[in-house]
Each structure stands twice: as structure tokens, then as C-alpha cells.
PDB file as gemmi writes it, atoms N, CA and C in Angstrom:
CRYST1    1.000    1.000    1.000  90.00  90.00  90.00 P 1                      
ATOM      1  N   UNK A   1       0.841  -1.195   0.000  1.00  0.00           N  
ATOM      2  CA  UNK A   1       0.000   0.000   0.000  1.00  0.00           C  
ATOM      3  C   UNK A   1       0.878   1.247   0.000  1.00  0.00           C  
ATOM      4  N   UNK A   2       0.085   2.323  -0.689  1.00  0.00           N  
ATOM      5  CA  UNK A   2       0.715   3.674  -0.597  1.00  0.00           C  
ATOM      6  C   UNK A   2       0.740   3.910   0.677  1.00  0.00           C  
ATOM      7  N   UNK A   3       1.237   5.154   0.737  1.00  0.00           N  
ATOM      8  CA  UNK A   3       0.944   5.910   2.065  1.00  0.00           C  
ATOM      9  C   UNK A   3      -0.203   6.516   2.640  1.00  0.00           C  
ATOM     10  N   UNK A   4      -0.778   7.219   1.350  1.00  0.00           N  
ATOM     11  CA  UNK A   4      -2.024   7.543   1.268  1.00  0.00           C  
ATOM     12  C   UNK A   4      -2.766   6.329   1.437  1.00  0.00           C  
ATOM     13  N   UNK A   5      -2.668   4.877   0.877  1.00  0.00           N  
ATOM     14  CA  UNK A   5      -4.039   4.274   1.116  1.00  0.00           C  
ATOM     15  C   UNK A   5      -3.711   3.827   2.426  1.00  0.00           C  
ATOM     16  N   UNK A   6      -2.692   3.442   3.254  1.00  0.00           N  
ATOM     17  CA  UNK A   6      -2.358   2.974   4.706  1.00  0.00           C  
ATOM     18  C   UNK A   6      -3.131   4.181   5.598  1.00  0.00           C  
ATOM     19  N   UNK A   7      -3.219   5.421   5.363  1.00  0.00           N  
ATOM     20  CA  UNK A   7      -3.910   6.568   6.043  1.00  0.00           C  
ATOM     21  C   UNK A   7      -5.360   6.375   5.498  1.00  0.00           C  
ATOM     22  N   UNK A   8      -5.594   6.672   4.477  1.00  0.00           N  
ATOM     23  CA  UNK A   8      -7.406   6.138   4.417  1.00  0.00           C  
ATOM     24  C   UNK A   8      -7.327   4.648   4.880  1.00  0.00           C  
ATOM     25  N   UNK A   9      -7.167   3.587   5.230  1.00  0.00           N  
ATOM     26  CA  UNK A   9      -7.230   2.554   5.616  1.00  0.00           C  
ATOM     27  C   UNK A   9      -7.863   2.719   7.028  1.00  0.00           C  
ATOM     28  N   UNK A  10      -6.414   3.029   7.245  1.00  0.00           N  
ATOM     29  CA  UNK A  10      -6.552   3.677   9.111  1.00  0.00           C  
ATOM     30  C   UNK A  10      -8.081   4.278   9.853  1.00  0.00           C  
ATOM     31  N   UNK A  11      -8.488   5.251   8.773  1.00  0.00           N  
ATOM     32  CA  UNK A  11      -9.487   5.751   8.974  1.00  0.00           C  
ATOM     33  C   UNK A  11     -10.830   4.693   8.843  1.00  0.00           C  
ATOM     34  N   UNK A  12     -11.326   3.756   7.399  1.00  0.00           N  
ATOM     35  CA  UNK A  12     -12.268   2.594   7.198  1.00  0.00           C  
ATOM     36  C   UNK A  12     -12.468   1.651   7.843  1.00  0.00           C  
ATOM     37  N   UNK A  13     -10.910   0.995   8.177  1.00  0.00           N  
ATOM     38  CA  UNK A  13     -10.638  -0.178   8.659  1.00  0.00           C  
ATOM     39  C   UNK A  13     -11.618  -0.874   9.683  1.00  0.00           C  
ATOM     40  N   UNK A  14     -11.719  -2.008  10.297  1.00  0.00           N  
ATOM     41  CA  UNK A  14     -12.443  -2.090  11.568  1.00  0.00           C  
ATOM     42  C   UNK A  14     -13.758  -1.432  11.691  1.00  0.00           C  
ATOM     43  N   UNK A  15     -14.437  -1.008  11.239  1.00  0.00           N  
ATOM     44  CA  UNK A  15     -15.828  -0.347  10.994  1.00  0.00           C  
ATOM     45  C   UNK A  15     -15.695   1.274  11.971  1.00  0.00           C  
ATOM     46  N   UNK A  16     -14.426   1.590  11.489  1.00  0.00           N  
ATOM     47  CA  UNK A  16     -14.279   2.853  12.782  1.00  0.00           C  
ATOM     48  C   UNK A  16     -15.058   3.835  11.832  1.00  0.00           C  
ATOM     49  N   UNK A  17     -15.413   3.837  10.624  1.00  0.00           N  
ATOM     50  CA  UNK A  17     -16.132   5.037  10.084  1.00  0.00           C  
ATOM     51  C   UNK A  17     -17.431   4.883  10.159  1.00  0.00           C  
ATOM     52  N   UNK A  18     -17.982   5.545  11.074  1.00  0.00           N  
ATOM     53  CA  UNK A  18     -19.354   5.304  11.807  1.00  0.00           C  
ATOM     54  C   UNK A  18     -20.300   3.731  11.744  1.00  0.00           C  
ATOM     55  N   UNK A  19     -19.143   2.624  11.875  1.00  0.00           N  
ATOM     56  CA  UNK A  19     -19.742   1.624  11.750  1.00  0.00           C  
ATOM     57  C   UNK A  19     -19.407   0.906  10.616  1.00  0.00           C  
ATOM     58  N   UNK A  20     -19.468   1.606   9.497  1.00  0.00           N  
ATOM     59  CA  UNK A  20     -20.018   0.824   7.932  1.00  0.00           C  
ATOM     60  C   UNK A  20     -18.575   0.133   7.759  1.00  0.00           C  
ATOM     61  N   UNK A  21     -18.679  -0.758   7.021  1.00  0.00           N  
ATOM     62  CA  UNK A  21     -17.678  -1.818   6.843  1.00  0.00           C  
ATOM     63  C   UNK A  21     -17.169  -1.724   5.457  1.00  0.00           C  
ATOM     64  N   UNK A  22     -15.861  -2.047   5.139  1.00  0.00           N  
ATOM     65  CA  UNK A  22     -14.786  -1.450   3.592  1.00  0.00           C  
ATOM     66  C   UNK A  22     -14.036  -2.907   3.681  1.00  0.00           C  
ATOM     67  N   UNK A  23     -13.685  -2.878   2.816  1.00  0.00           N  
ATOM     68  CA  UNK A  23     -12.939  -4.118   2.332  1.00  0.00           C  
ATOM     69  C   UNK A  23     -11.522  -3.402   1.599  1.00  0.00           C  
ATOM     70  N   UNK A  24     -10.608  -3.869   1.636  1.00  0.00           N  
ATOM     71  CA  UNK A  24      -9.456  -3.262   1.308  1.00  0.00           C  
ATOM     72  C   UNK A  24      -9.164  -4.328  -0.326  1.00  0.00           C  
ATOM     73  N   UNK A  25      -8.746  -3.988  -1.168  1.00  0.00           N  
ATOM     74  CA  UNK A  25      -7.923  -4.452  -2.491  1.00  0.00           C  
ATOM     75  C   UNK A  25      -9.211  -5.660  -3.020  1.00  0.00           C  
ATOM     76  N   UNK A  26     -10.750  -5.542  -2.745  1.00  0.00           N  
ATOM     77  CA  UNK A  26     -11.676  -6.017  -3.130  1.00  0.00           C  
ATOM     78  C   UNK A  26     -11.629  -6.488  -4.517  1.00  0.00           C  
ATOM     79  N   UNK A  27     -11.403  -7.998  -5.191  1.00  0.00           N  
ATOM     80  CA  UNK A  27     -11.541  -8.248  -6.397  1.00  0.00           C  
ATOM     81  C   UNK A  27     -12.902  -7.891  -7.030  1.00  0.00           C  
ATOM     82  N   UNK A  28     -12.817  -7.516  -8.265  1.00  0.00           N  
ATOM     83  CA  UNK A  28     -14.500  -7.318  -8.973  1.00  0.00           C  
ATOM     84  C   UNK A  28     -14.347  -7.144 -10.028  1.00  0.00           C  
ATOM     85  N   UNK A  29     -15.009  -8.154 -10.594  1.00  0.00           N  
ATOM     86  CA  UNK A  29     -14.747  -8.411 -12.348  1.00  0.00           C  
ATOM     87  C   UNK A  29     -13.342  -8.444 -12.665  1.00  0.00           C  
ATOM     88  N   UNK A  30     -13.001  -7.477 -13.407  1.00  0.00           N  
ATOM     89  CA  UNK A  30     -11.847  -7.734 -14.060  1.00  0.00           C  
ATOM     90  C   UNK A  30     -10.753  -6.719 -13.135  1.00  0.00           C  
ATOM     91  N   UNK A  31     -11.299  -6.200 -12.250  1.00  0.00           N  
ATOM     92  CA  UNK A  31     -10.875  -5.155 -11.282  1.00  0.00           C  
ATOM     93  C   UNK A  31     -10.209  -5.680  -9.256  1.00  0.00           C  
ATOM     94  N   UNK A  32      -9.482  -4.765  -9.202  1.00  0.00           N  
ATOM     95  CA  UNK A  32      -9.283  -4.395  -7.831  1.00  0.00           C  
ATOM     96  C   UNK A  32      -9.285  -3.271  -7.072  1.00  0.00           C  
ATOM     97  N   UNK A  33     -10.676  -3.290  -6.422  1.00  0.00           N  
ATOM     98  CA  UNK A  33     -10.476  -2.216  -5.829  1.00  0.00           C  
ATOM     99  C   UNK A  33     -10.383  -1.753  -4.830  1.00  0.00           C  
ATOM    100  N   UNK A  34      -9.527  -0.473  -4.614  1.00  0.00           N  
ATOM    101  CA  UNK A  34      -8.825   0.300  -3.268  1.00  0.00           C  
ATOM    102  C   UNK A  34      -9.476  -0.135  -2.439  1.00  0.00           C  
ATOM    103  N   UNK A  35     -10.782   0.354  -2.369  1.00  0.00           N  
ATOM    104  CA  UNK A  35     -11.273   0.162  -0.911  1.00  0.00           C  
ATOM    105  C   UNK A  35     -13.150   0.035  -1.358  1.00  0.00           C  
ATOM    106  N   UNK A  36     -13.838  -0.881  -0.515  1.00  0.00           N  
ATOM    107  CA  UNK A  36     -15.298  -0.999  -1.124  1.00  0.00           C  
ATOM    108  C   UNK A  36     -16.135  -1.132  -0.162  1.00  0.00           C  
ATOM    109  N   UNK A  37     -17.281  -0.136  -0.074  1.00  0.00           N  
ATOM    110  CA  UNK A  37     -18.267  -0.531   1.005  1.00  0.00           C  
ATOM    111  C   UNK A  37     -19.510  -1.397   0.546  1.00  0.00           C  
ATOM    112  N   UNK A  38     -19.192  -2.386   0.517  1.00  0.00           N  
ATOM    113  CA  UNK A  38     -19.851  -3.852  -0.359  1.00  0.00           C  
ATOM    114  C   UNK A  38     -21.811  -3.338  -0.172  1.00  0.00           C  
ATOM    115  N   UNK A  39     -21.925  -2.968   0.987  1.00  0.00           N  
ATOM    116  CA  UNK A  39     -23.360  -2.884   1.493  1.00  0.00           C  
ATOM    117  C   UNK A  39     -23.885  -1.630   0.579  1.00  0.00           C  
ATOM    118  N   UNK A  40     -23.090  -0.656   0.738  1.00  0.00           N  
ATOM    119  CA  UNK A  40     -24.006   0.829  -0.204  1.00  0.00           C  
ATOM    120  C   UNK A  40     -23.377   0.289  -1.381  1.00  0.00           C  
ATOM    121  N   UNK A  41     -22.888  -0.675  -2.336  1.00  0.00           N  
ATOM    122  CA  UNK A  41     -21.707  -0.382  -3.533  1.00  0.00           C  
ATOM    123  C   UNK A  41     -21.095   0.492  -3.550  1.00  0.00           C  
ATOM    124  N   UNK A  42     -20.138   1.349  -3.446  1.00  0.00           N  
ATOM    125  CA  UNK A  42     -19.336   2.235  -2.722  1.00  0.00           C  
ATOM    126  C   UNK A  42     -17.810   1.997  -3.041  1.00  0.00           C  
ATOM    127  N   UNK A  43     -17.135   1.925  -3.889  1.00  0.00           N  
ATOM    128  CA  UNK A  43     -16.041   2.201  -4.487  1.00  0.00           C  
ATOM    129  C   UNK A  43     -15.009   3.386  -3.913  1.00  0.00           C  
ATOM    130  N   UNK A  44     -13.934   3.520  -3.618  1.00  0.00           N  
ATOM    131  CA  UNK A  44     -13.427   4.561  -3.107  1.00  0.00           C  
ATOM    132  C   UNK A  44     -11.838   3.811  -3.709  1.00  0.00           C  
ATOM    133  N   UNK A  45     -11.278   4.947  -4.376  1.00  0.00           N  
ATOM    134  CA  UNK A  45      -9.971   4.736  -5.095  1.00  0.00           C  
ATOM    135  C   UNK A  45      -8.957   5.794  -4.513  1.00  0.00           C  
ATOM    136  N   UNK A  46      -8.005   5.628  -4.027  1.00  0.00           N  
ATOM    137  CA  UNK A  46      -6.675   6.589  -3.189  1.00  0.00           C  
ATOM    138  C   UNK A  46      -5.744   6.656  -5.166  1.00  0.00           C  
ATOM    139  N   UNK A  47      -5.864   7.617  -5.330  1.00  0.00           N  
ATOM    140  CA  UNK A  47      -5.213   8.032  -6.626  1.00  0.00           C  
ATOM    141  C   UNK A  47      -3.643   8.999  -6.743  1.00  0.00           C  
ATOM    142  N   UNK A  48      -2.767   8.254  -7.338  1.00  0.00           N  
ATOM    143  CA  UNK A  48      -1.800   9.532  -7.323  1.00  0.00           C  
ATOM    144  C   UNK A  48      -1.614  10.096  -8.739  1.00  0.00           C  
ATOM    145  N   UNK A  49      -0.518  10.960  -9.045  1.00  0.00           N  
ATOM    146  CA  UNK A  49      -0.232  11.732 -10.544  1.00  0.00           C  
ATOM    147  C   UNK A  49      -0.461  10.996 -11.159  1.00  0.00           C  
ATOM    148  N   UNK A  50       0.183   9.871 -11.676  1.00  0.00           N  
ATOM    149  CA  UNK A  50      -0.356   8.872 -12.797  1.00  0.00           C  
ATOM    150  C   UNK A  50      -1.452   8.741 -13.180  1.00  0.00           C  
ATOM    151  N   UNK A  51      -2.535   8.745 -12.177  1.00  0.00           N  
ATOM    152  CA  UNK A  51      -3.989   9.106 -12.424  1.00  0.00           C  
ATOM    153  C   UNK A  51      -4.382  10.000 -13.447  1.00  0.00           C  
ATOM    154  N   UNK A  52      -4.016  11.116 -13.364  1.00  0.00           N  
ATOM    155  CA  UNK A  52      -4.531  12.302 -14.491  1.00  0.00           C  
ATOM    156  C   UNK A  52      -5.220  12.195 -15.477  1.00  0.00           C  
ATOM    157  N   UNK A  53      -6.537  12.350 -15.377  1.00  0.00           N  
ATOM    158  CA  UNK A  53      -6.675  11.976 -17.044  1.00  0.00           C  
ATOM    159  C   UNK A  53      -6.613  11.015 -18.042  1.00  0.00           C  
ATOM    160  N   UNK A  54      -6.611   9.626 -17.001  1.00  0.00           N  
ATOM    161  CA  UNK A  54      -6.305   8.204 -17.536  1.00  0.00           C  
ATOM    162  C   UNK A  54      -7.239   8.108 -17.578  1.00  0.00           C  
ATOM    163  N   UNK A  55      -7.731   7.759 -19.320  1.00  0.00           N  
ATOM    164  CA  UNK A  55      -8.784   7.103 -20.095  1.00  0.00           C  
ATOM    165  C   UNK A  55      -9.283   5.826 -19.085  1.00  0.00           C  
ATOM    166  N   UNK A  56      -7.825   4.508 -19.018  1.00  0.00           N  
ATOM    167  CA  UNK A  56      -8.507   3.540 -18.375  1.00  0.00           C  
ATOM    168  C   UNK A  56      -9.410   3.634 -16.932  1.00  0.00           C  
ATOM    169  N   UNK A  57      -8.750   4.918 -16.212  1.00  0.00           N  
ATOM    170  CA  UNK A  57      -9.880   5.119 -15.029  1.00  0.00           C  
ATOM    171  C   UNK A  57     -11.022   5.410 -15.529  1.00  0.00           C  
ATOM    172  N   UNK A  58     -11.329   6.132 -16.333  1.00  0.00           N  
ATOM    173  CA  UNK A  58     -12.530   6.781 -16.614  1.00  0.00           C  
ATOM    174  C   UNK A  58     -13.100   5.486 -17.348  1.00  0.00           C  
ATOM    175  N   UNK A  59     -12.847   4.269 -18.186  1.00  0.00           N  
ATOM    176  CA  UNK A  59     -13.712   3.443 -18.712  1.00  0.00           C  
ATOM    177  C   UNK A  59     -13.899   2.408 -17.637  1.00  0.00           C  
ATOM    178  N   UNK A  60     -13.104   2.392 -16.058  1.00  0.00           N  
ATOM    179  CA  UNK A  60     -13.351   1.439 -15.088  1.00  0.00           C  
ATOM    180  C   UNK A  60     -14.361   1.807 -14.440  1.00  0.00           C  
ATOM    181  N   UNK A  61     -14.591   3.194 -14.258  1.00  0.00           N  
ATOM    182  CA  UNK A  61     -15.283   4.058 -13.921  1.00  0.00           C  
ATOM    183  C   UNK A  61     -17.183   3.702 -14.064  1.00  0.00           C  
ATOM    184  N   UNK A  62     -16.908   3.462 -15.627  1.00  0.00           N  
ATOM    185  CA  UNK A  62     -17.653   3.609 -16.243  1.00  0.00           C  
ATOM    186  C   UNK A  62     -18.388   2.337 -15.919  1.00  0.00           C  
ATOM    187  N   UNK A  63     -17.507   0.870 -16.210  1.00  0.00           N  
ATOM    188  CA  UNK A  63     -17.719  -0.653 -15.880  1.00  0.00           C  
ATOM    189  C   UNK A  63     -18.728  -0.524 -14.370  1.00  0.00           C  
ATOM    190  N   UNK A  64     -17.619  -0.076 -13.591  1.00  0.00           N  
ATOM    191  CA  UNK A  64     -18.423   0.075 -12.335  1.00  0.00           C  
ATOM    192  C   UNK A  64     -19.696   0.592 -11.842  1.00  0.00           C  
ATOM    193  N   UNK A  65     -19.956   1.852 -12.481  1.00  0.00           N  
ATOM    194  CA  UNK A  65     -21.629   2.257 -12.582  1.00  0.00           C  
ATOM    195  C   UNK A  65     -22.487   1.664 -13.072  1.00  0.00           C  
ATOM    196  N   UNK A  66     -21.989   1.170 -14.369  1.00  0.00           N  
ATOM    197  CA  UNK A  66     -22.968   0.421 -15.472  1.00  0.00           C  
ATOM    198  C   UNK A  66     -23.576  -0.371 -14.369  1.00  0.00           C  
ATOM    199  N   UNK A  67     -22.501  -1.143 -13.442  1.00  0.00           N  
ATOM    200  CA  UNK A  67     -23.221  -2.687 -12.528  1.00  0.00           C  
ATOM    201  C   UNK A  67     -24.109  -1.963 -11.226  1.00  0.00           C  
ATOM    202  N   UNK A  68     -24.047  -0.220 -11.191  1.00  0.00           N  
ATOM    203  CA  UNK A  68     -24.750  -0.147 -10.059  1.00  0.00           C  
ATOM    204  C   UNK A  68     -23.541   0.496  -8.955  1.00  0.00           C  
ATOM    205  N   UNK A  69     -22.418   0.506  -8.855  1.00  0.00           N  
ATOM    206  CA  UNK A  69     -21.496   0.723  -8.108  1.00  0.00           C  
ATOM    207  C   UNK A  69     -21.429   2.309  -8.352  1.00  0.00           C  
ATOM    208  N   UNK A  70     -21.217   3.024  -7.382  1.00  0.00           N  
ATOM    209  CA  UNK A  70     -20.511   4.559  -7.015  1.00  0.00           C  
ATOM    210  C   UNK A  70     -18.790   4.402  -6.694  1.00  0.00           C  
ATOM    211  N   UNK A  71     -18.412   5.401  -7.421  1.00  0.00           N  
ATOM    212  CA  UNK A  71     -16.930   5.670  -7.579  1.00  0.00           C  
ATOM    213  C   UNK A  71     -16.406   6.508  -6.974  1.00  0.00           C  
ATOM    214  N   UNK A  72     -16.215   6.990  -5.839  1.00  0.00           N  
ATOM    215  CA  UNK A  72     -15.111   8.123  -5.340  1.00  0.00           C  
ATOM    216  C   UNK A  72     -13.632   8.232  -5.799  1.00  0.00           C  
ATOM    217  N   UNK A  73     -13.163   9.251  -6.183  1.00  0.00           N  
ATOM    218  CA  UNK A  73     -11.349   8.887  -6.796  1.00  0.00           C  
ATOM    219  C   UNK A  73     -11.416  10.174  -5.362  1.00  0.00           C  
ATOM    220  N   UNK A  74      -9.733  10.251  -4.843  1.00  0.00           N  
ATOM    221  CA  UNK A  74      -9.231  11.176  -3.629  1.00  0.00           C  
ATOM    222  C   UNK A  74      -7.553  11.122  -4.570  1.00  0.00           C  
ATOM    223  N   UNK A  75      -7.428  12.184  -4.726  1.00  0.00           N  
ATOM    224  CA  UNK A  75      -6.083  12.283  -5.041  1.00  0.00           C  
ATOM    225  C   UNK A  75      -4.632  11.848  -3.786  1.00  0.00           C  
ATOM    226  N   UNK A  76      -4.201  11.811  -3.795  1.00  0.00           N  
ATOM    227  CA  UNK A  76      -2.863  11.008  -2.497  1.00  0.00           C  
ATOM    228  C   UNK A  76      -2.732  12.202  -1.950  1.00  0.00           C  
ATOM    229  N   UNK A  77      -2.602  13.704  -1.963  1.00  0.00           N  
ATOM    230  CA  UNK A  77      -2.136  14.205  -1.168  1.00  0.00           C  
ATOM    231  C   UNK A  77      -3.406  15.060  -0.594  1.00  0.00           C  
ATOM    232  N   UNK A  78      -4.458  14.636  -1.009  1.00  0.00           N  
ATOM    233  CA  UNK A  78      -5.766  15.181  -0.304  1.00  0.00           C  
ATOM    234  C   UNK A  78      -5.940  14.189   0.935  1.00  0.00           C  
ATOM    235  N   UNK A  79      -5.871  12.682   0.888  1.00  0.00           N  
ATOM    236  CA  UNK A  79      -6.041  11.595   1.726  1.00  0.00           C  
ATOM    237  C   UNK A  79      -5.098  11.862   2.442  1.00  0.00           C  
ATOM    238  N   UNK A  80      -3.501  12.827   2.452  1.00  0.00           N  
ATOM    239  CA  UNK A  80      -2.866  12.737   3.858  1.00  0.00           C  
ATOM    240  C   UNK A  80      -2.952  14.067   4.171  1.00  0.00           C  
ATOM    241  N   UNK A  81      -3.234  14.854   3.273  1.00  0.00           N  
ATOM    242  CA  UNK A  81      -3.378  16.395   4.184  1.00  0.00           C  
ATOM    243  C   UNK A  81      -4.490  16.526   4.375  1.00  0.00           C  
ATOM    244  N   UNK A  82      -5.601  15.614   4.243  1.00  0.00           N  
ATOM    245  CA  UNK A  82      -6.973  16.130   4.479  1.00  0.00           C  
ATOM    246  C   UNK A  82      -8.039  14.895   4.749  1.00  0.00           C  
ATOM    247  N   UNK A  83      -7.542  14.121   5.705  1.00  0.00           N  
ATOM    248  CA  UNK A  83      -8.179  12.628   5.799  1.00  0.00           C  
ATOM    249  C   UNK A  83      -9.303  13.146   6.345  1.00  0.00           C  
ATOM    250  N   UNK A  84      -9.635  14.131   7.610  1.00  0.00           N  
ATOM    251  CA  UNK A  84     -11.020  14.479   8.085  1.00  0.00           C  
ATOM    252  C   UNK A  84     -12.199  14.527   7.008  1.00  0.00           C  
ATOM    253  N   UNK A  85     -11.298  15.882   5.952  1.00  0.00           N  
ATOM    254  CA  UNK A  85     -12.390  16.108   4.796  1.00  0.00           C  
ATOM    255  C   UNK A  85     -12.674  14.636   3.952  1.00  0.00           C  
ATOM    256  N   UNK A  86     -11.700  14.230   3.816  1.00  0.00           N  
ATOM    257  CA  UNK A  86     -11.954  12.501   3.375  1.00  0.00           C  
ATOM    258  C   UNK A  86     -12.780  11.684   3.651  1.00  0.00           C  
ATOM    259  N   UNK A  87     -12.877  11.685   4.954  1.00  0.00           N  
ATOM    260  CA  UNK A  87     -13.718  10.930   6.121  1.00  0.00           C  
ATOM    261  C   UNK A  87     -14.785  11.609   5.310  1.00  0.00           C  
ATOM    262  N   UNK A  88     -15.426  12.803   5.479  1.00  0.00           N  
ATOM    263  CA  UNK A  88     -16.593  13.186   5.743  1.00  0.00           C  
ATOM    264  C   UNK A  88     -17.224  13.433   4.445  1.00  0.00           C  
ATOM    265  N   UNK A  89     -16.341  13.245   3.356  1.00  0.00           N  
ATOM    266  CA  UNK A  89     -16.864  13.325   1.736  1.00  0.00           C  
ATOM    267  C   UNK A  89     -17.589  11.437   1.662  1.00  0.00           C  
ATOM    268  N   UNK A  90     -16.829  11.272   2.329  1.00  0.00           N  
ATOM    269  CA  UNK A  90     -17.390   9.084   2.205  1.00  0.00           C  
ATOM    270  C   UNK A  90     -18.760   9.253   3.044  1.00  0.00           C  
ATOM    271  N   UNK A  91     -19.121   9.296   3.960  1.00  0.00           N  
ATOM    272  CA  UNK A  91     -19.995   9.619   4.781  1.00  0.00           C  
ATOM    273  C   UNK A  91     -21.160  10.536   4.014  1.00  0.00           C  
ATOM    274  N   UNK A  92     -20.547  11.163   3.603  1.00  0.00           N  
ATOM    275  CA  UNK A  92     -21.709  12.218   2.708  1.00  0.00           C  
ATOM    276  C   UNK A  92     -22.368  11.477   1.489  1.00  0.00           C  
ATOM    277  N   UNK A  93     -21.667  10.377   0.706  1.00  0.00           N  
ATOM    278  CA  UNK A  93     -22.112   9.341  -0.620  1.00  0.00           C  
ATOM    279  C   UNK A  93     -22.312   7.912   0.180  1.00  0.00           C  
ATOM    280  N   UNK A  94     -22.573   7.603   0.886  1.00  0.00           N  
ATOM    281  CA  UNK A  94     -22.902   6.411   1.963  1.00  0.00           C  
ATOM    282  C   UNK A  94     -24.281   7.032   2.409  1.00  0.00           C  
ATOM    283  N   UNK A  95     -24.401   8.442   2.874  1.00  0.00           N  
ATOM    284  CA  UNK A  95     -25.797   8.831   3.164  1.00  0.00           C  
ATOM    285  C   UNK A  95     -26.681   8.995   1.857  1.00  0.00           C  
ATOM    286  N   UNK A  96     -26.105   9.451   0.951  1.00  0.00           N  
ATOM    287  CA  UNK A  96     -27.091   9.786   0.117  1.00  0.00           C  
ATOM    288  C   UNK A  96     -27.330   8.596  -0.845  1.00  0.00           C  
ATOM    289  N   UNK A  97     -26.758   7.663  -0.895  1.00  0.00           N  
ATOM    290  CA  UNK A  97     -27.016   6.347  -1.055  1.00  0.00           C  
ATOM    291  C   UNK A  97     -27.988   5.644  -0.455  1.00  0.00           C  
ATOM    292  N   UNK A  98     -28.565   5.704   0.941  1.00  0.00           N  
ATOM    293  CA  UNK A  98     -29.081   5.627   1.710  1.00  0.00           C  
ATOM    294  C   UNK A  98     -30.567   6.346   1.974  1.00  0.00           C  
ATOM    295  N   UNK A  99     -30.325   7.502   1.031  1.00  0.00           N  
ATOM    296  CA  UNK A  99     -32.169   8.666   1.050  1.00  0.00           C  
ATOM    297  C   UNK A  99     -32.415   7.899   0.102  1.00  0.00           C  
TER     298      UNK A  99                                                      
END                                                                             
């Protein structure tokens, strides 16, 4: 794991984010992903530079909605300078998943 995903980890792990439960490096389809809240479908990807503008994110992206799944991307240096706001952007698409 990055650094960034060992710090969002920290935060999911163990159901410490108000309970709800994440799965870390979750196989799915042809995919692995970062981190997954299996119960809302809930996708959450820790992204660094390489990311930019990569077509293949955006057509995994795409795979993943088609089945019903929500995608969060967090860039790496938002997840360590800003894990609170992190926390509370997941929490915010877990609720509204939920209305």
C-alpha cells in the first residue's frame, strides 16, 4: 500500500467510520479495488499523478456504474493532508445512497 491508502485505511478499517464496513484491495470483475463498502456499492480509489486523465480510469469508472457501483477517486495528497475532509466526503455518498 501507498501511504495515502495505509492513512485512508486507518481511517475505514475495523468499521471505525461510523460503523459501515470497507474491504481493502476487493476483487471485482476484471478489477481491484482500493477500498469498497460492499453494502451501499461504494467504491473509493486513493489516486496519485499517474492518475490524471487516464482514459482507463474513466472506462473502469464507467464498468463500475454500469453494474450499479458509485466511484469516489481522492487524489494522495488530499487523503494525507486532508483525511477528516476525506472521512466526511465518504460519509456524505454512503448517506445519500441511503435517502
Amino acid at each position: 500500500m501507498t501511504d495515502a491508502e495505509r492513512r485512508l485505511w486507518a481511517v475505514l478499517r475495523g468499521r471505525r467510520l461510523q460503523g459501515y464496513k470497507f474491504r481493502r484491495q476487493h476483487p471485482f470483475g476484471p478489477f481491484i479495488l482500493d477500498f469498497a463498502c460492499i453494502e451501499h456499492r461504494l467504491v473509493i480509489e486513493a489516486d496519485g499523478g499517474q492518475h490524471a486523465e487516464c482514459e482507463d480510469d474513466q472506462q473502469r469508472t464507467a464498468w463500475l456504474e454500469s453494474r450499479g457501483w458509485r466511484v469516489i477517486r481522492f487524489w494522495n495528497n488530499d487523503i494525507l493532508g486532508n483525511p477528516e475532509g476525506v472521512a466526511d466526503t465518504i460519509l456524505m455518498a454512503i448517506r445519500q445512497s441511503t435517502a
